[in-house]
DRENFIMI-237625 format. One line per 3 residues: number of its first residue (from 1); for each residue x, y negated, z of C-alpha. Coordinates in nm, 4 decimals. Layout:
# residues N
NUM = X:Y:Z | ...
This chain:
# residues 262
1 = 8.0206:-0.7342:12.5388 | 8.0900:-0.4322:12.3351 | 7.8787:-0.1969:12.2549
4 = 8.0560:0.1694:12.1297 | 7.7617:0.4594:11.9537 | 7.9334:0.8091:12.0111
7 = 7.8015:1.1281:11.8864 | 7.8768:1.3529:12.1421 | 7.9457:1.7198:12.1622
10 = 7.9862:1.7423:11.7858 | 8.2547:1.7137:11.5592 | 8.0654:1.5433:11.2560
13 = 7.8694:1.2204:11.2337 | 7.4569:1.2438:11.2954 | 7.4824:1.5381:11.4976
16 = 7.5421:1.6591:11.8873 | 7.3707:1.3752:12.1554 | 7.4369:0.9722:12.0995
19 = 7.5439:0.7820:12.3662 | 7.5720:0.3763:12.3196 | 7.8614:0.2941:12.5678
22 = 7.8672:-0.0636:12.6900 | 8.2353:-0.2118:12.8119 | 8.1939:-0.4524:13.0659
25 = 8.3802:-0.7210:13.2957 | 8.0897:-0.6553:13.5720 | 7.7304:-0.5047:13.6158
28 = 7.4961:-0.8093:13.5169 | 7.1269:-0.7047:13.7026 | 6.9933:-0.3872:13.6593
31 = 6.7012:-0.5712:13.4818 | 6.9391:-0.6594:13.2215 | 7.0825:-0.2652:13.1761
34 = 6.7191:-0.1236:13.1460 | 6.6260:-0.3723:12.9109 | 6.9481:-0.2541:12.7458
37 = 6.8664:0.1261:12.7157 | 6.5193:0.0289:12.6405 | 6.6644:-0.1448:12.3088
40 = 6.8911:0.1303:12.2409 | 6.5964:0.4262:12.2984 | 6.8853:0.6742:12.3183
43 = 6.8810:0.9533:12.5334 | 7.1154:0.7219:12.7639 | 7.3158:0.4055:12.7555
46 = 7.6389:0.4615:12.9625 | 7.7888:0.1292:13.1561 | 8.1718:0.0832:13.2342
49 = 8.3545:-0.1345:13.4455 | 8.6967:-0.1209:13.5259 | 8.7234:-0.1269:13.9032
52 = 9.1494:-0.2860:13.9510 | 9.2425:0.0519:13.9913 | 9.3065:0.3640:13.7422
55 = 8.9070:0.3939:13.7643 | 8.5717:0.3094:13.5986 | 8.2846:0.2606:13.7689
58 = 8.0184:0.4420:13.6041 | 7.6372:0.4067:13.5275 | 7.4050:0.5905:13.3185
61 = 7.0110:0.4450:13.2121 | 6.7981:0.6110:13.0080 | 6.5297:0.4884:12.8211
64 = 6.2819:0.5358:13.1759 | 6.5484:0.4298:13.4263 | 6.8990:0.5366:13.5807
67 = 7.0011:0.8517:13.6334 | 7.2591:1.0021:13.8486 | 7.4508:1.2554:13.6823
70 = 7.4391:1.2783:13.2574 | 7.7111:1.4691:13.1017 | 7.7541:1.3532:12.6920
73 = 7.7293:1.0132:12.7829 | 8.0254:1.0884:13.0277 | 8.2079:1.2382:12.6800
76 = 8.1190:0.9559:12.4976 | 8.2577:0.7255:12.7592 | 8.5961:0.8810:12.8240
79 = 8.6377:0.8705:12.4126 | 8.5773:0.4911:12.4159 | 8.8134:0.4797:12.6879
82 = 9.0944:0.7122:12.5464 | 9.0357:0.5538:12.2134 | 9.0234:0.1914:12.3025
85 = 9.1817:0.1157:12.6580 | 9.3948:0.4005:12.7261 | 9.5490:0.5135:12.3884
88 = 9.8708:0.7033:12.5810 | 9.6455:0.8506:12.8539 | 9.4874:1.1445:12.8731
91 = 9.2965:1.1736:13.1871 | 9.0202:0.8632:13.2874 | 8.8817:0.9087:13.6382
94 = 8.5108:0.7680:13.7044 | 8.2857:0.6382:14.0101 | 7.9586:0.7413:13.9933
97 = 7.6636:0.7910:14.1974 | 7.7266:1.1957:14.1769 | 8.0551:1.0897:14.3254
100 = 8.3864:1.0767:14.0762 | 8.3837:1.2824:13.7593 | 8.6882:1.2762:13.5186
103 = 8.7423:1.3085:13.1198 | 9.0881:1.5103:12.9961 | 9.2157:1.5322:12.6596
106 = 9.2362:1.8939:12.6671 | 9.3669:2.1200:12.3624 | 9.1943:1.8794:12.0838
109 = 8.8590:1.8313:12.3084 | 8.7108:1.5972:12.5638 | 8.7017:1.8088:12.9181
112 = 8.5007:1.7075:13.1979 | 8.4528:1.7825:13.5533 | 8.1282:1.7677:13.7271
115 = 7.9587:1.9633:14.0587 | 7.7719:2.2490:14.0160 | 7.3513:2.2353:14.0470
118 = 7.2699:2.5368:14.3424 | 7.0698:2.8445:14.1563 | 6.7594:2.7986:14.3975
121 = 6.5107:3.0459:14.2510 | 6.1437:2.9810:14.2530 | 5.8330:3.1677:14.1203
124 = 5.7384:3.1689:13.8042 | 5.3741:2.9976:13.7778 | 5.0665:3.0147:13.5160
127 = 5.1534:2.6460:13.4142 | 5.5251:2.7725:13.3125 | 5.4058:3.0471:13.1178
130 = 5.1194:2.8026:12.9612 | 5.3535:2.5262:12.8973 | 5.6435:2.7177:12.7173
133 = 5.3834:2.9858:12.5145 | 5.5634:3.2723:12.6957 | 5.6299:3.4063:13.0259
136 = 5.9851:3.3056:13.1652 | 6.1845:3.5706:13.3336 | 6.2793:3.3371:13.6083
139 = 6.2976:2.9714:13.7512 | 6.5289:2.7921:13.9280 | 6.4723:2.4215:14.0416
142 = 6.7350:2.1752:14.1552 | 6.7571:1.8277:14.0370 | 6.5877:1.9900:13.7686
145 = 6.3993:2.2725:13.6376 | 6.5142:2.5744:13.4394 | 6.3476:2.8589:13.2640
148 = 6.5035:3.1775:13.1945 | 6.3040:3.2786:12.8521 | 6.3194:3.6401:12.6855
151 = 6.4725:3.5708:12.4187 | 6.6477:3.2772:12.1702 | 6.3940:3.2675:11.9545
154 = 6.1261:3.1762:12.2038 | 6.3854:2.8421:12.2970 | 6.4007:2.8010:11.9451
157 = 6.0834:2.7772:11.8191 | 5.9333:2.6077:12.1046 | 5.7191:2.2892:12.0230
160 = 5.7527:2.0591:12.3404 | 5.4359:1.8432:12.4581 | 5.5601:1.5824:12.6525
163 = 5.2161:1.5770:12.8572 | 5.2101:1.9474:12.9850 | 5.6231:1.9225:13.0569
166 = 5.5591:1.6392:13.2699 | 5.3472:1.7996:13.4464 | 5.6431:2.0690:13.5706
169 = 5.8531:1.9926:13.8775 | 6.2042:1.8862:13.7979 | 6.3315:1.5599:13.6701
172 = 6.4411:1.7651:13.3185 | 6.2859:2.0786:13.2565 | 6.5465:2.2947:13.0533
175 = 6.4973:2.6215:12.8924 | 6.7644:2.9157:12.7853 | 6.8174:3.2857:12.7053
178 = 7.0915:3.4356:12.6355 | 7.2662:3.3443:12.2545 | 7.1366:3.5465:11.9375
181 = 7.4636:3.4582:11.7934 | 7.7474:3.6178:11.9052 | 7.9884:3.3130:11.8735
184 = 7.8100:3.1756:12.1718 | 7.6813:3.3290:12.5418 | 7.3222:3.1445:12.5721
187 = 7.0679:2.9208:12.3759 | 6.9198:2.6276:12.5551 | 6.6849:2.2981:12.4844
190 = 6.6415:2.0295:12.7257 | 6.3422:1.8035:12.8110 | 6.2729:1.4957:12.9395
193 = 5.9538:1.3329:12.9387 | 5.9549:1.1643:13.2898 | 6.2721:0.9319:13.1704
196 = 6.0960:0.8557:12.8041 | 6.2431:1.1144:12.6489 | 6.0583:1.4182:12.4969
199 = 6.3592:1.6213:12.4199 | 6.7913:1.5460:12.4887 | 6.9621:1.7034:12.1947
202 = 7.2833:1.7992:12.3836 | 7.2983:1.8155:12.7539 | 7.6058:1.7792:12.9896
205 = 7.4544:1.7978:13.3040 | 7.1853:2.0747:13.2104 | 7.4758:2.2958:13.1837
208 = 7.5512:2.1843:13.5343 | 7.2629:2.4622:13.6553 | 7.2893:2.6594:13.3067
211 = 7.6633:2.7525:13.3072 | 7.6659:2.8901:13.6994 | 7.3442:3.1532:13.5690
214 = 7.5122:3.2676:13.2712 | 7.8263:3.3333:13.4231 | 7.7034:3.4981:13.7014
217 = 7.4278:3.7538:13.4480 | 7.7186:3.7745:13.1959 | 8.0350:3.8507:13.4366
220 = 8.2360:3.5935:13.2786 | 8.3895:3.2030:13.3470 | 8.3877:3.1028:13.0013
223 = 8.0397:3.0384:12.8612 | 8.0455:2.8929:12.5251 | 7.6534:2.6966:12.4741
226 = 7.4389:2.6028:12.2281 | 7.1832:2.3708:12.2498 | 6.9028:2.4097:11.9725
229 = 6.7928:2.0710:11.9296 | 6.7280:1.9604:11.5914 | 7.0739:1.7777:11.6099
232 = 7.2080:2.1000:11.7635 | 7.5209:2.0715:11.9900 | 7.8413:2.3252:12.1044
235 = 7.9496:2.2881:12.4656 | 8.2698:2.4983:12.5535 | 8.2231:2.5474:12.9439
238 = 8.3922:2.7184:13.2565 | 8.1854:2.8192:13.5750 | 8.4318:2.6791:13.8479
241 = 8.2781:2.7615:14.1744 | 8.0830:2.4676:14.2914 | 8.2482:2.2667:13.9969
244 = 8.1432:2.3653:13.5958 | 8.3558:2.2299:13.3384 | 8.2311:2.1145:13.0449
247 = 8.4379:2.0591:12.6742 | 8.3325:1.9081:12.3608 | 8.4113:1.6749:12.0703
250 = 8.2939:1.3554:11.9819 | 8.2827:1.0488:11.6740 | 8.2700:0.7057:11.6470
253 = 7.9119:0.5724:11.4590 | 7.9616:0.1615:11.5022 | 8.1224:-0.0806:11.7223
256 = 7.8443:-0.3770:11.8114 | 7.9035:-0.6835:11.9663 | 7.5883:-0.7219:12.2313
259 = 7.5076:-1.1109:12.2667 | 7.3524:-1.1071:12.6609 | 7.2365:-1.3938:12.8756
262 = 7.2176:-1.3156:13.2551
């Protein structure tokens, strides 16, 4: 089986998010794929399969178990696929469990398609305000949890604790304000101490809730979005509706060859 390490959403080696994307001739159990990402301890391990048609079936674990929807794993998979199964293509469709998403080779980047997360707005609570040293603006849960904070310097300089996150609702608790840099519309950081991880360095589907608020406080479809994780990421995005699309770049790190008994 081979194993393909991406950097995703970056253009340069040991930055943006790293996926390890595994090519495979079927899904062995999904023992086998946790035991996988637990190896790996990335942020996620992506699984492909090509289905007899023009698709992939699709499956993302992280470190703490699957997930249904994870955006530069997505990236990192379509580049394995443009780069190493479809070399004259430039579209590669995808079964998921969010339902198909799709990677284009798009004016020099990788473009994906995903649904939108609903803005649902809850209150703002004590344990918010303790957990992120400041009190957010506003909160919005869907799948997961996001925190408008005053300004990018409080998303910058906040030190997560993976204890007191955990304890917020949300499967990923993310936090944003609008940029402090004018080459981009918003700051964010994304969390995720439920699935193992303290903190995702670049986030596809965070921008999946993230994208829809800034575009809607900022007037505008194209939201260009940096995530502030020490590895630091660029997302180039469009607010779609109930879709968001979601650009980036992404580099080859190694090619392994994974040695697996069912």
């Amino acid at each position: 089986m081979k194993m393909y390490h991406v950097d995703a959403f970056t253009d340069q080696l040991f930055a943006g998010n790293p996926a390890d994307v595994c090519l495979m001739d079927h899904f062995p159990g999904d023992e086998v794929l946790q035991n996988i990402a637990k190896e790996n301890m990335l942020s996620e391990t992506a699984y492909l399969v090509k289905d007899g048609t023009d698709k992939y079936q699709l499956r993302w674990f992280t470190p703490g178990g699957e997930i249904d929807l994870c955006g530069h794993a997505t990236l990192a998979s379509g580049f394995v696929v443009f780069q190493y199964c479809q070399p004259t293509s430039n579209l590669v469709r995808f079964e998921t469990k969010s339902g198909e998403v799709t990677v284009a080779y798009v004016d020099g980047h990788y473009q994906m398609n995903f649904p939108s997360y609903p803005l649902n707005q809850i209150p703002v609570t004590d344990e918010m305000t303790a957990t992120f040293g400041v009190r957010p603006l506003a909160a919005y849960l869907a799948r997961d949890l996001m925190c408008i904070l005053p300004s990018a310097a409080d998303v910058r300089n906040y030190q997560p604790d993976a204890a007191e996150l955990a304890k917020l609702p949300g499967l990923l608790q993310n936090i944003t304000a609008a940029s402090d840099e004018p080459k981009y519309d918003s700051v964010s950081r994304c969390f995720a101490p439920k699935l193992n991880v303290l903190e995702d360095p670049v986030t596809g589907s965070s921008h999946c809730q993230i994208v829809p608020y800034w575009a809607q406080q900022l007037g505008k479809q194209q939201i260009t979005a940096f995530q502030a994780s020490p590895r630091t990421g660029v997302l180039y995005c469009e607010d779609q509706g109930d879709r968001v699309s979601l650009s980036g770049d992404a580099v080859l790190y190694s090619v392994d060859e994974l040695k697996i008994e069912e």
